[in-house]
N, C-alpha and C positions, 0 to 999 in steps of 0.2 A: 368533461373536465380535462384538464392538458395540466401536465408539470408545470410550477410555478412556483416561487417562495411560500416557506410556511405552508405545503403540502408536505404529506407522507407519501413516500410514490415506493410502489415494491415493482424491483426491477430482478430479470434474470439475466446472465454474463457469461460469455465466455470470453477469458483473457488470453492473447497469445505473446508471444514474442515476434521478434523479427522474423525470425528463422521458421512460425507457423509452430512452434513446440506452445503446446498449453500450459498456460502459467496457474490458472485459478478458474473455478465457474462454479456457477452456482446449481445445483437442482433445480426442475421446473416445478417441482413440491414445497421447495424451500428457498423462494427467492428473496435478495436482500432488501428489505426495509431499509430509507432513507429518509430522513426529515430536508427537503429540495432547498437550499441557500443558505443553510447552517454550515457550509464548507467540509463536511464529512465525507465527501467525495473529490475525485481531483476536479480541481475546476474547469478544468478544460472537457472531461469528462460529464458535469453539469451544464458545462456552454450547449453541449450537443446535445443534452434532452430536452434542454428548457422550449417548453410549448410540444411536447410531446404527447398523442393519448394513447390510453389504454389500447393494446395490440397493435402500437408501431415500434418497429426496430429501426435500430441505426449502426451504426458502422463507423468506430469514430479512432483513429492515430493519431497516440498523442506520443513526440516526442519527446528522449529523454530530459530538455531541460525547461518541458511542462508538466514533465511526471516529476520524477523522484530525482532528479537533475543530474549532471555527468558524473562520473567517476574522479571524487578529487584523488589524486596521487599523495597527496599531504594525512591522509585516514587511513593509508598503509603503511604498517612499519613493523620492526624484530623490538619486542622486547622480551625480555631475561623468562624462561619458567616460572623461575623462582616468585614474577608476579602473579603466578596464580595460584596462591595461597590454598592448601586442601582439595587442592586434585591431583591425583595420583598419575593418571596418565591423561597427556592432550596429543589430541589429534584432529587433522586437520577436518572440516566440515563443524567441528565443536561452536557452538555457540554461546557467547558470555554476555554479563552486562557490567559495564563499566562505568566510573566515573568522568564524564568529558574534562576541557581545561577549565570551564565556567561553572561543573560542579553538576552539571545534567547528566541522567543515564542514557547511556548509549548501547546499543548492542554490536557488540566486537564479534567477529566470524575468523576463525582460525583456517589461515590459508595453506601453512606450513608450519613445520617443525624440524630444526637440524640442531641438532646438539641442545645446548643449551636456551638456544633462539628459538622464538615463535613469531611468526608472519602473520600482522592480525591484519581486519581490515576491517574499517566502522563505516565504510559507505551503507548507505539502504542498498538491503540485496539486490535490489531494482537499478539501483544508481547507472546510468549510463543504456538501459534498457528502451527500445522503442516499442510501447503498448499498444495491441492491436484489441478491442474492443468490442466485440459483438454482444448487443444488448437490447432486449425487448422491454418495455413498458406493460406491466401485468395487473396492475392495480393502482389508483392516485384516491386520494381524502385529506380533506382539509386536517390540517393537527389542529389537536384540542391547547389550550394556553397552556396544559404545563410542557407539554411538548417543545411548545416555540419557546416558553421560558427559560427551557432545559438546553434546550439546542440540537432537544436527540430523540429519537423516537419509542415510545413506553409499547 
């Protein structure tokens, strides 16, 4: 059986950066369960399994504006403390969630702090990041309907 839509494919990962620093991986005990064309994965990420079997690896770089896309300069800005209502102290690395301009939550990452001002930044921590991908095929089965119904794997 090979990766395909409407499989459950359990893959293992290790994520790097440009720079070869580890981003994320998974355990060879605990590897990730994925329902293969329900988009739960980046797609470029999916491009590269797809027709893969059980105990093949691939090697796959995807850059930043097939991952988590560039760094907008427009999702960095100073605004007042005072908008962050019931916390006592902020600093930088703090992470928050906020309301977007359309009313979505977003998660804000605090860059800085001088005075009165805070330096937030709502890009995906990823944003601008080129992903280096090493990943095995460990297991594929067919999903059962509520699976495919769902979009996700039980």
């Amino acid at each position: 059986m090979n990766v395909d839509n409407n499989r459950v494919v359990s893959i293992t990962f290790t994520l790097t950066d440009g720079d070869g620093k580890t981003l994320d991986a998974t355990q060879s005990d605990k590897p990730l369960d994925y329902l293969h064309g329900a988009e739960t994965l980046l797609p470029a990420l999916e491009r590269a399994l797809e027709g893969k079997a059980v105990g093949e690896s691939c090697k796959v770089t995807i850059p930043p504006q097939e991952g988590f896309g560039e760094i907008n300069p427009e999702l960095i800005q100073n605004v007042p403390a005072a908008a962050f209502q019931g916390v006592d102290r902020i600093e930088p690395g703090m992470a928050f969630e906020a309301k977007g301009p359309s009313g979505e939550v977003e998660r804000v990452l605090v860059e800085a702090v001088e005075g009165d001002q805070v330096l937030i930044n709502a890009n995906h921590p990823l944003a601008g990041v080129t992903l280096n991908f090493d990943v095995t095929v460990v297991a594929i089965r067919e999903a059962d309907e509520a699976e495919i119904a769902h979009g996700h794997v039980h």
